[in-house]
Each structure stands twice: as C-alpha cells, then as structure tokens.
N, CA, C and O atoms as CSV, one atom per row, in Angstrom:
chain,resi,resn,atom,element,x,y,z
A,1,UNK,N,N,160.095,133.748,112.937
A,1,UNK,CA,C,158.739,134.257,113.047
A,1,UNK,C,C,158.427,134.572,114.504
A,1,UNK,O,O,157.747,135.548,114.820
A,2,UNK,N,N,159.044,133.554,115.544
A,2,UNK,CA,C,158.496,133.772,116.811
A,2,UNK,C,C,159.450,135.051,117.247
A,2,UNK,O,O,158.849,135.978,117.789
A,3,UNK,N,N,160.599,135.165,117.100
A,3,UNK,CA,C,161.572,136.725,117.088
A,3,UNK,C,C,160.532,137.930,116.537
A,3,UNK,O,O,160.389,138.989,117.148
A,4,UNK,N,N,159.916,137.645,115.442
A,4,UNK,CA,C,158.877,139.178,115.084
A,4,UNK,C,C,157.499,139.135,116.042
A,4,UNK,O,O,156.828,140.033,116.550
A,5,UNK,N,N,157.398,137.775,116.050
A,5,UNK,CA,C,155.603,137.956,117.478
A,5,UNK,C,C,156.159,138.883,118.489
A,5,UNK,O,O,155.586,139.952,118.697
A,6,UNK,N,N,157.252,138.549,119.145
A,6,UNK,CA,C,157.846,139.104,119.968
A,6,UNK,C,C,158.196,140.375,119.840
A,6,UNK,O,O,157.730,141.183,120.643
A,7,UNK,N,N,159.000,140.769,118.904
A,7,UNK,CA,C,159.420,142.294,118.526
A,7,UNK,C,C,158.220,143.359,118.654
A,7,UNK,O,O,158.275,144.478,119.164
A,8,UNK,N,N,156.713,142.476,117.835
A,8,UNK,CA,C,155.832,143.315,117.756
A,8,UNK,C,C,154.576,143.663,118.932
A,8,UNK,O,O,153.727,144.551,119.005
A,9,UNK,N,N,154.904,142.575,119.724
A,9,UNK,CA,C,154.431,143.176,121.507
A,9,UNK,C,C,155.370,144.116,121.865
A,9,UNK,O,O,154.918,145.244,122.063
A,10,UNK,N,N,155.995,144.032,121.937
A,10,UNK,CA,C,157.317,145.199,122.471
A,10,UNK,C,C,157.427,145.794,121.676
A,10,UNK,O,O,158.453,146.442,121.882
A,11,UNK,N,N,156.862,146.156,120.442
A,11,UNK,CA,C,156.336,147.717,119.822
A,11,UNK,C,C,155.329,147.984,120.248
A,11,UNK,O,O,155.296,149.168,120.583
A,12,UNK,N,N,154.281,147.372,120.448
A,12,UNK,CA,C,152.922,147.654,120.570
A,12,UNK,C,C,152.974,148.060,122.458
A,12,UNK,O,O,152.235,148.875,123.010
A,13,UNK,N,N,153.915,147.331,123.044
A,13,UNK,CA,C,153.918,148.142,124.662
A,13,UNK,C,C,155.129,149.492,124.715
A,13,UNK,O,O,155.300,150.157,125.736
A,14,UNK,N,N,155.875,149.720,123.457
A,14,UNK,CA,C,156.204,150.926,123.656
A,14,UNK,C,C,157.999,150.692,123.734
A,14,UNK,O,O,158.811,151.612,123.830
A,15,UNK,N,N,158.216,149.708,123.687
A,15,UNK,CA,C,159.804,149.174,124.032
A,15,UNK,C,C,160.423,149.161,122.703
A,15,UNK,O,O,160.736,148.017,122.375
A,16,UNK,N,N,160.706,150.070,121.817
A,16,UNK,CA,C,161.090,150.062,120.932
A,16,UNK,C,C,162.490,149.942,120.492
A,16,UNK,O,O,162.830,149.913,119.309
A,17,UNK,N,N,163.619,149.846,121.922
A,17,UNK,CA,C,164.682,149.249,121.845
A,17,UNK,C,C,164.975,147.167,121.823
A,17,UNK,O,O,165.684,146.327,121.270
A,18,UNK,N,N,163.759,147.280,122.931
A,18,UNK,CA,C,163.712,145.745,123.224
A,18,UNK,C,C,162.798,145.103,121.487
A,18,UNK,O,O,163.001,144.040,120.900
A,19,UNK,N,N,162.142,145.868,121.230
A,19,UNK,CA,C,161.156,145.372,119.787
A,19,UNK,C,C,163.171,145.191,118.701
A,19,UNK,O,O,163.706,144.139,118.352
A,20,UNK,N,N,163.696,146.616,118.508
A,20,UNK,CA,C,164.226,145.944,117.457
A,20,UNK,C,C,165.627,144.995,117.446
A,20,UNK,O,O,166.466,144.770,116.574
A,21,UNK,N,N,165.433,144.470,119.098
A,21,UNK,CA,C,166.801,143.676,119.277
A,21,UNK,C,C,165.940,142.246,118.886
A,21,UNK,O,O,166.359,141.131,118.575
A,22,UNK,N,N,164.778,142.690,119.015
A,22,UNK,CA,C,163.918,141.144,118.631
A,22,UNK,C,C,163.788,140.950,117.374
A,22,UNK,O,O,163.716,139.776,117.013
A,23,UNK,N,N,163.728,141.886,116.477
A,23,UNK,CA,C,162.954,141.551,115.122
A,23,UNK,C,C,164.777,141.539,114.363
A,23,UNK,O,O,164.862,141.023,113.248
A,24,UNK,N,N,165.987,142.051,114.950
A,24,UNK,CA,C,167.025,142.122,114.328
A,24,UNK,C,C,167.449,140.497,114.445
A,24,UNK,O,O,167.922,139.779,113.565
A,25,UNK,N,N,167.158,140.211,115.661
A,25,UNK,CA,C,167.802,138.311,115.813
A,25,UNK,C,C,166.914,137.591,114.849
A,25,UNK,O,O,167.538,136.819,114.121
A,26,UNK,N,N,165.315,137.650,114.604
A,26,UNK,CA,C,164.380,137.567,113.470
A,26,UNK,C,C,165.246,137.353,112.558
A,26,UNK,O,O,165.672,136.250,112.213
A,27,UNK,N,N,165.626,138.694,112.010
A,27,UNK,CA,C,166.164,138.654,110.649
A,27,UNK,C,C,167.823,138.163,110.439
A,27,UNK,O,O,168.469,138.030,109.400
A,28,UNK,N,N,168.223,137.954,111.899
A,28,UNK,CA,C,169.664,137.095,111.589
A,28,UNK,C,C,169.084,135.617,111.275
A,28,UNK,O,O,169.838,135.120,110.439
A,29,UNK,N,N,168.290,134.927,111.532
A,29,UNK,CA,C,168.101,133.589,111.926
A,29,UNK,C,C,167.277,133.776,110.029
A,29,UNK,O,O,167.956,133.355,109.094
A,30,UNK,N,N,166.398,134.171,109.842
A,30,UNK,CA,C,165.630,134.537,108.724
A,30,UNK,C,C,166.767,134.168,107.466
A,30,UNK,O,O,166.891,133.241,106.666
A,31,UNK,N,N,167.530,135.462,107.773
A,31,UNK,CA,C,169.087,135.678,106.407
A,31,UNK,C,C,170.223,134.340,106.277
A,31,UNK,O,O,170.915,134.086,105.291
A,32,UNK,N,N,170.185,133.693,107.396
A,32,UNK,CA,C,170.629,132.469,107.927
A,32,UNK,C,C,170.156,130.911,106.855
A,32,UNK,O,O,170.730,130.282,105.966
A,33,UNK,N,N,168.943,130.813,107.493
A,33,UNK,CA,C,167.760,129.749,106.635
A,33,UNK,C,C,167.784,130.781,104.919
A,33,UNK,O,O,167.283,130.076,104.043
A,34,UNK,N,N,168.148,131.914,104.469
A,34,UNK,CA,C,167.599,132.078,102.690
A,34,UNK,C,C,169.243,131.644,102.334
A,34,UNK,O,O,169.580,130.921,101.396
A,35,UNK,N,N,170.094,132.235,103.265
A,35,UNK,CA,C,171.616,131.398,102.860
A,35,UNK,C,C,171.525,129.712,102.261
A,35,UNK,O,O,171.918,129.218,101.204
A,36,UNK,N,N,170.870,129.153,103.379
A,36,UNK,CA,C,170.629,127.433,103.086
A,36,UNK,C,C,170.223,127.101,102.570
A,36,UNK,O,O,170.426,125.913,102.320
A,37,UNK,N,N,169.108,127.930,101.809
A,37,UNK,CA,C,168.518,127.190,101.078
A,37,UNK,C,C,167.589,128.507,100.564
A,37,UNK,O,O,166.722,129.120,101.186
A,38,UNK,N,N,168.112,128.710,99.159
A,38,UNK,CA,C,167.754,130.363,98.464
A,38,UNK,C,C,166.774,130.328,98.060
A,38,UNK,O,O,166.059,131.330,98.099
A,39,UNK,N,N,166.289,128.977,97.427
A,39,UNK,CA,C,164.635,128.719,96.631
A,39,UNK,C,C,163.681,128.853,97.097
A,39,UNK,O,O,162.643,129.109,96.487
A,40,UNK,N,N,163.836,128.658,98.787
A,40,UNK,CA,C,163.010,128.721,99.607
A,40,UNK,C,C,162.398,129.688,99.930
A,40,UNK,O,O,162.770,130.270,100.949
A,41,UNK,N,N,160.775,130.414,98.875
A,41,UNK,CA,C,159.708,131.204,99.187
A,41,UNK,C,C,160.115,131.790,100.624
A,41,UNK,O,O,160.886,132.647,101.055
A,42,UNK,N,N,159.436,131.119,100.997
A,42,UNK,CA,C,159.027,131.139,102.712
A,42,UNK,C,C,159.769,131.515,103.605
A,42,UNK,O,O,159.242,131.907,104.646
A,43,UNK,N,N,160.828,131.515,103.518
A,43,UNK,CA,C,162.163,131.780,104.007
A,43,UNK,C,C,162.394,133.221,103.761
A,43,UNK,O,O,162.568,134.103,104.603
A,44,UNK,N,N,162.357,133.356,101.972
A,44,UNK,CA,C,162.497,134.454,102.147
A,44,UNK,C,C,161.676,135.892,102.528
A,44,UNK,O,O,162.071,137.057,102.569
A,45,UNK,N,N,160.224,135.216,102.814
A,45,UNK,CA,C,159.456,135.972,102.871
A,45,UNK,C,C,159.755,136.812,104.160
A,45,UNK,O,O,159.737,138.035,104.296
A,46,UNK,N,N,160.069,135.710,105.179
A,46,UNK,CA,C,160.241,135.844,106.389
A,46,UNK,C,C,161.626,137.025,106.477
A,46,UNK,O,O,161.665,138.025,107.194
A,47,UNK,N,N,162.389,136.681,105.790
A,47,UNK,CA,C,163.743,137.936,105.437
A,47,UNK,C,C,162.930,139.092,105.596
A,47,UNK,O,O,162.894,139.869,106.551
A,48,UNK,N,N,161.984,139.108,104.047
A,48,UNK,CA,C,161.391,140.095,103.862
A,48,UNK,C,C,160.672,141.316,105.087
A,48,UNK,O,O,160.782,142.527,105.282
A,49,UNK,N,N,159.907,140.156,105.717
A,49,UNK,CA,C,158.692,140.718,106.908
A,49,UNK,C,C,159.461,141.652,108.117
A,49,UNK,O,O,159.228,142.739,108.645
A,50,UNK,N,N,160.508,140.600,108.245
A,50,UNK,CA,C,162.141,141.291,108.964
A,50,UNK,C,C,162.344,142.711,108.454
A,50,UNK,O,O,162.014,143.693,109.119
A,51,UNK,N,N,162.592,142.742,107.919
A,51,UNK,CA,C,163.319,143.761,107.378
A,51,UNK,C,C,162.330,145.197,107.022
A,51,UNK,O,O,162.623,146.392,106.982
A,52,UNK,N,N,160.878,144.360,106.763
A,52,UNK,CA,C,159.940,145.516,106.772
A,52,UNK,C,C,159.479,145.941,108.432
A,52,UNK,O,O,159.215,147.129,108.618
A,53,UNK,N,N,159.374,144.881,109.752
A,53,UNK,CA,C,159.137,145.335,110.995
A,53,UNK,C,C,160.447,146.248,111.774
A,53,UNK,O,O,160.402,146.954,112.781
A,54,UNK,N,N,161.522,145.935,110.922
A,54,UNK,CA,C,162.953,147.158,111.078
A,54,UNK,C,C,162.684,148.332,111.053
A,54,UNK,O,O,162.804,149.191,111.927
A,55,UNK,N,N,162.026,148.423,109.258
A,55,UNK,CA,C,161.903,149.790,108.674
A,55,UNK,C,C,160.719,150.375,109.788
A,55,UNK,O,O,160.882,151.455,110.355
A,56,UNK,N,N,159.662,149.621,109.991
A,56,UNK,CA,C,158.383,150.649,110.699
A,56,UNK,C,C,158.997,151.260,112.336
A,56,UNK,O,O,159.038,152.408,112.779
A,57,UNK,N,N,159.337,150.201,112.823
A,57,UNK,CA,C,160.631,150.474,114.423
A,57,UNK,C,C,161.563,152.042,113.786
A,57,UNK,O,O,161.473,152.980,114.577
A,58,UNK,N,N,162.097,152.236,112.949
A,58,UNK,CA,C,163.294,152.654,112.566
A,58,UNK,C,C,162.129,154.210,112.451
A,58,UNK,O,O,162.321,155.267,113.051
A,59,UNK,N,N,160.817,153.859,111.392
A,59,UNK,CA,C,160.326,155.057,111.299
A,59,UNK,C,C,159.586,155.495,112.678
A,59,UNK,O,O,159.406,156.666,113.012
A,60,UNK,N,N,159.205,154.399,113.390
A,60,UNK,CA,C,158.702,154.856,114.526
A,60,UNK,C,C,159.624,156.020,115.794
A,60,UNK,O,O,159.073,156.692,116.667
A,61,UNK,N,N,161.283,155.930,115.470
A,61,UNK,CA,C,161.795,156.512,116.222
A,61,UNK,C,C,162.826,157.474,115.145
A,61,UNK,O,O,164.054,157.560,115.149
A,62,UNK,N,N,161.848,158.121,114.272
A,62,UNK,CA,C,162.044,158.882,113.200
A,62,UNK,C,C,163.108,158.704,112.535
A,62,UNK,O,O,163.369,159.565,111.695
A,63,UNK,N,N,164.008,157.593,112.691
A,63,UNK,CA,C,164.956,157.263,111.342
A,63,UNK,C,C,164.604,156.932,110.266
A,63,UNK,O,O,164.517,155.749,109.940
A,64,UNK,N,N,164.272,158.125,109.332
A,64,UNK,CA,C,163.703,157.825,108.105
A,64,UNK,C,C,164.983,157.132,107.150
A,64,UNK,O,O,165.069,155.988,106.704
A,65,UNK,N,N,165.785,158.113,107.046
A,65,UNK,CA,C,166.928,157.156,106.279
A,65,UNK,C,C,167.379,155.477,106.137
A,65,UNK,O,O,167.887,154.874,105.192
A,66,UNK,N,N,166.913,154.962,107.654
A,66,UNK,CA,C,167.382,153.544,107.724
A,66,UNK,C,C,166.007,152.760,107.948
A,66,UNK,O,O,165.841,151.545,108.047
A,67,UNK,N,N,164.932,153.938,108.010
A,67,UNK,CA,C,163.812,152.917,107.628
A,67,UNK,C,C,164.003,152.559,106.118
A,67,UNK,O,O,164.253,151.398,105.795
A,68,UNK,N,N,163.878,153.606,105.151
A,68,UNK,CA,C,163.915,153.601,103.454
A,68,UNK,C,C,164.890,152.572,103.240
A,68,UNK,O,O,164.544,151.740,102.402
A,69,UNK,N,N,165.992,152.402,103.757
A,69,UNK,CA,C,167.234,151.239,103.662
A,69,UNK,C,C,166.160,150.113,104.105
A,69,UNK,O,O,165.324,149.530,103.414
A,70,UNK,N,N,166.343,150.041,104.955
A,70,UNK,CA,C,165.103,148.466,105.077
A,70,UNK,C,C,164.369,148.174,104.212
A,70,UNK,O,O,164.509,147.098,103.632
A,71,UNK,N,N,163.548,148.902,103.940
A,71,UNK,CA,C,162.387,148.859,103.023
A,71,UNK,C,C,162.390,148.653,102.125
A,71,UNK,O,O,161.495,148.013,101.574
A,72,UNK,N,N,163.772,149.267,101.362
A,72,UNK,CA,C,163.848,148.937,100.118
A,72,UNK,C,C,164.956,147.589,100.066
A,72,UNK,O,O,165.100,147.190,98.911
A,73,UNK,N,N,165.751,146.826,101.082
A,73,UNK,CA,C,165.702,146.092,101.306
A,73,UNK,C,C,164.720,144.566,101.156
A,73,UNK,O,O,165.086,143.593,100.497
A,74,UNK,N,N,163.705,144.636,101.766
A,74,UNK,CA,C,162.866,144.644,101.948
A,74,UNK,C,C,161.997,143.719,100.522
A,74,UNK,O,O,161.699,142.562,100.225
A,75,UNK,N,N,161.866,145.172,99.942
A,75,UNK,CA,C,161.368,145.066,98.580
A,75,UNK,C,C,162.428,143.800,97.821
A,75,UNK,O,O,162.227,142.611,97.574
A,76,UNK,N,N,163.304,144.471,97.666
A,76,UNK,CA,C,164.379,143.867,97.049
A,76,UNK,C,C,164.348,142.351,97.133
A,76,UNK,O,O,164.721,141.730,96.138
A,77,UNK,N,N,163.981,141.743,98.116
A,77,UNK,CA,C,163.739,140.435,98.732
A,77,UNK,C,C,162.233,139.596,97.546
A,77,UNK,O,O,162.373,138.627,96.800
A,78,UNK,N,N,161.184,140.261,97.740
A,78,UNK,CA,C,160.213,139.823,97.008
A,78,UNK,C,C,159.151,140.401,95.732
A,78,UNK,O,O,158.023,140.152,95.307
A,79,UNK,N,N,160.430,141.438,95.399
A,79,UNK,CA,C,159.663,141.542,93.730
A,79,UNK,C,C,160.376,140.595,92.838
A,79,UNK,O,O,159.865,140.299,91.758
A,80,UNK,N,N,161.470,140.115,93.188
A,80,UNK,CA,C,161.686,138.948,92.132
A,80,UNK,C,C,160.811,137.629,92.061
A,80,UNK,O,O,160.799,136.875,91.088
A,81,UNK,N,N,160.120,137.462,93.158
A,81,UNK,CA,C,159.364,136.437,93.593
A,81,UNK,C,C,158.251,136.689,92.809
A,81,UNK,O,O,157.695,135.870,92.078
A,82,UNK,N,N,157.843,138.228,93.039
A,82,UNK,CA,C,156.244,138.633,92.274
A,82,UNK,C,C,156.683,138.880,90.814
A,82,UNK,O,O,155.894,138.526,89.937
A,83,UNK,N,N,157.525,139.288,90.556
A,83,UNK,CA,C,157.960,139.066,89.269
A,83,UNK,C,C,157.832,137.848,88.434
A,83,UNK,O,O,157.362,138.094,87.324
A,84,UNK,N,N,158.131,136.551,88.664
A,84,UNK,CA,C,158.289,135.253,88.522
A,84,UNK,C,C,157.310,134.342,88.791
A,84,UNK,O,O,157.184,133.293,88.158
A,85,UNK,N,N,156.589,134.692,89.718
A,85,UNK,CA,C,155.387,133.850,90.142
A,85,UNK,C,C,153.902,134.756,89.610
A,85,UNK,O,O,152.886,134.121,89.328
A,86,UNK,N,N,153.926,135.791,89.549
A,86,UNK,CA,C,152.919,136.789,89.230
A,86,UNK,C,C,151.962,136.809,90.291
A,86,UNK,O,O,151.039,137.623,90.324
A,87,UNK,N,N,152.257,135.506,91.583
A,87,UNK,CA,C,150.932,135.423,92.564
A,87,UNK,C,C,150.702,136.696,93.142
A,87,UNK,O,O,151.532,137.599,93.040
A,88,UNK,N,N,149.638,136.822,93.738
A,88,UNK,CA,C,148.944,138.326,93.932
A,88,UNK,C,C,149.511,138.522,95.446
A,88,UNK,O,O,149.423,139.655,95.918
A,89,UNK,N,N,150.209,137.267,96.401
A,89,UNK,CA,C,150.250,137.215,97.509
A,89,UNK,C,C,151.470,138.077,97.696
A,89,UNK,O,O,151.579,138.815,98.675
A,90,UNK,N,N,152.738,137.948,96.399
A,90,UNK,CA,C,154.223,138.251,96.449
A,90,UNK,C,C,153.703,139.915,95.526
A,90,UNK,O,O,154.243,140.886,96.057
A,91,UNK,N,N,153.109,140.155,94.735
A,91,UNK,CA,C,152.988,141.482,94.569
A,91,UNK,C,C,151.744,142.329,95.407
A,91,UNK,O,O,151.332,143.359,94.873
A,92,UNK,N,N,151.283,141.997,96.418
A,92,UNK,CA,C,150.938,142.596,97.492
A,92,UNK,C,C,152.197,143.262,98.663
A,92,UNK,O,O,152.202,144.375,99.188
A,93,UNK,N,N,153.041,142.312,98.792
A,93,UNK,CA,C,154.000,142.603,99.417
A,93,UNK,C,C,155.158,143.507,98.990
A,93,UNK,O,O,155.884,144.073,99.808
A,94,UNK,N,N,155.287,143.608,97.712
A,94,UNK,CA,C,155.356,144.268,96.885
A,94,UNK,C,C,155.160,145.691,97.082
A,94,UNK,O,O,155.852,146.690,97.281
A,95,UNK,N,N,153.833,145.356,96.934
A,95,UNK,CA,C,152.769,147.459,96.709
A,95,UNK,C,C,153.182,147.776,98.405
A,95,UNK,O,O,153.615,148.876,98.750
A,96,UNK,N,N,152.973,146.639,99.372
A,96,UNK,CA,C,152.793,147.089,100.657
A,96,UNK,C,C,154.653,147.994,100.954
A,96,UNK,O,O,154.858,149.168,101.263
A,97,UNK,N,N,155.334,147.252,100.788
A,97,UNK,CA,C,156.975,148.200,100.514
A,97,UNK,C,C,156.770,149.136,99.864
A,97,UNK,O,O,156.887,150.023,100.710
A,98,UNK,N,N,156.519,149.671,98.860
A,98,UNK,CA,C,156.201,150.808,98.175
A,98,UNK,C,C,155.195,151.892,98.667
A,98,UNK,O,O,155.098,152.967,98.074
A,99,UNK,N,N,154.414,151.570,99.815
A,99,UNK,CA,C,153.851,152.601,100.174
A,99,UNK,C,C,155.046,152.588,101.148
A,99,UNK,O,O,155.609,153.678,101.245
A,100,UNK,N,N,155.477,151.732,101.780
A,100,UNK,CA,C,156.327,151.737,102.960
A,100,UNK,C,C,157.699,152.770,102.706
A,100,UNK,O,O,158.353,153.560,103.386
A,101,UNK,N,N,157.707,152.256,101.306
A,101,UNK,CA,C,159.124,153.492,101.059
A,101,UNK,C,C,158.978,155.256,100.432
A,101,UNK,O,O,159.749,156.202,100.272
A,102,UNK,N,N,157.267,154.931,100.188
A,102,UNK,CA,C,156.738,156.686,100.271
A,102,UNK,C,C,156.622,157.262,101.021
A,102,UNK,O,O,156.951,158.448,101.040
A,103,UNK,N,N,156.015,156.532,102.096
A,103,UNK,CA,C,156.427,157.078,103.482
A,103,UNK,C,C,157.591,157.663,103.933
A,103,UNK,O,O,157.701,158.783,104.432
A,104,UNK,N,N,158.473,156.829,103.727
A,104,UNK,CA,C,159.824,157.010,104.256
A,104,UNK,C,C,160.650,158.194,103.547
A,104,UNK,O,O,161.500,158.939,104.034
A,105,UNK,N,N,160.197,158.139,102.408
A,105,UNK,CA,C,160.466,159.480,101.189
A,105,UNK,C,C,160.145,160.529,101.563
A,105,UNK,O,O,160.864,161.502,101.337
A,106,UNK,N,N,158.924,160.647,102.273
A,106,UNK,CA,C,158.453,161.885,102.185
A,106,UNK,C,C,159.621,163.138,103.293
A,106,UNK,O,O,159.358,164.339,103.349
C-alpha cells in the first residue's frame, strides 16, 4: 500500500517513470502476500488496486494495450470476490475496471 501512496505522488508530480517503478514493487510485494495466503480479501484487493494504478500510468503514457492487460487483470482479481460475497464494496471495484477497460477499448 505504502509502494502505491508513493507511485501516486509521483503521478500526480508528473514522474511517470519513477510512479510505475513504485506501484510495480506494490504489486510484486502485493502478488507475493495473495501467493501466502490466497483467502486473503485484502491482499488481494491490494493485487487488484496494483494492477489498476499500472493500467491508469500505462494509459497515462498512451499504452492502451498494456493498460487493457492490467485492467483486465485487474478485474480478474475481484469479480470472483463480488461474485461470492455479493458485497457492494467488491462489485464496485468491479464496475470501476469496467469503465477502466472501456476506456482502454476505445
């Protein structure tokens, strides 16, 4: 989590090389902890959030192709969650990838 605080000052000041060496160690350490322990929500959410601050970096420096890979990545991570739990918190995250990968479609 503290790898994406970080990534996302250094998007927000414009460093969009230094943002996705941050949010990529994020999501090594993230993919790391859902290895150890797979049940773990939270964990994977954090995969998830990874992988969606990739895709926006990726679209920010117009790689649409490997944003849509993230994203749907991404997705992939927590519609089984919203699937299974039905909570509104995991199919928010959900809809929020799906605009994320219309974007990236277009």
């Amino acid at each position: 989590v503290s790898r994406n605080k970080i990534g996302e000052i250094l998007f927000a000041q414009g460093d969009l090389s230094a943002a996705i060496n941050e949010h990529e160690e994020g999501r090594k350490i993230a993919q790391k902890l859902t290895i150890m322990d797979a049940g773990n929500a939270d964990w994977q959410r954090d995969l998830a959030v990874s992988h969606g601050k990739l895709g926006q970096l990726n679209m920010a420096m117009g790689d649409k192709p490997e944003a849509l890979r993230l994203f749907r990545a991404g997705r992939a991570i927590v519609a089984p969650l919203a699937e299974r739990s039905g909570h509104q918190r995991w199919i928010g995250y959900v809809r929020s990838f799906d605009a994320d990968i219309a974007r990236a479609s277009e």
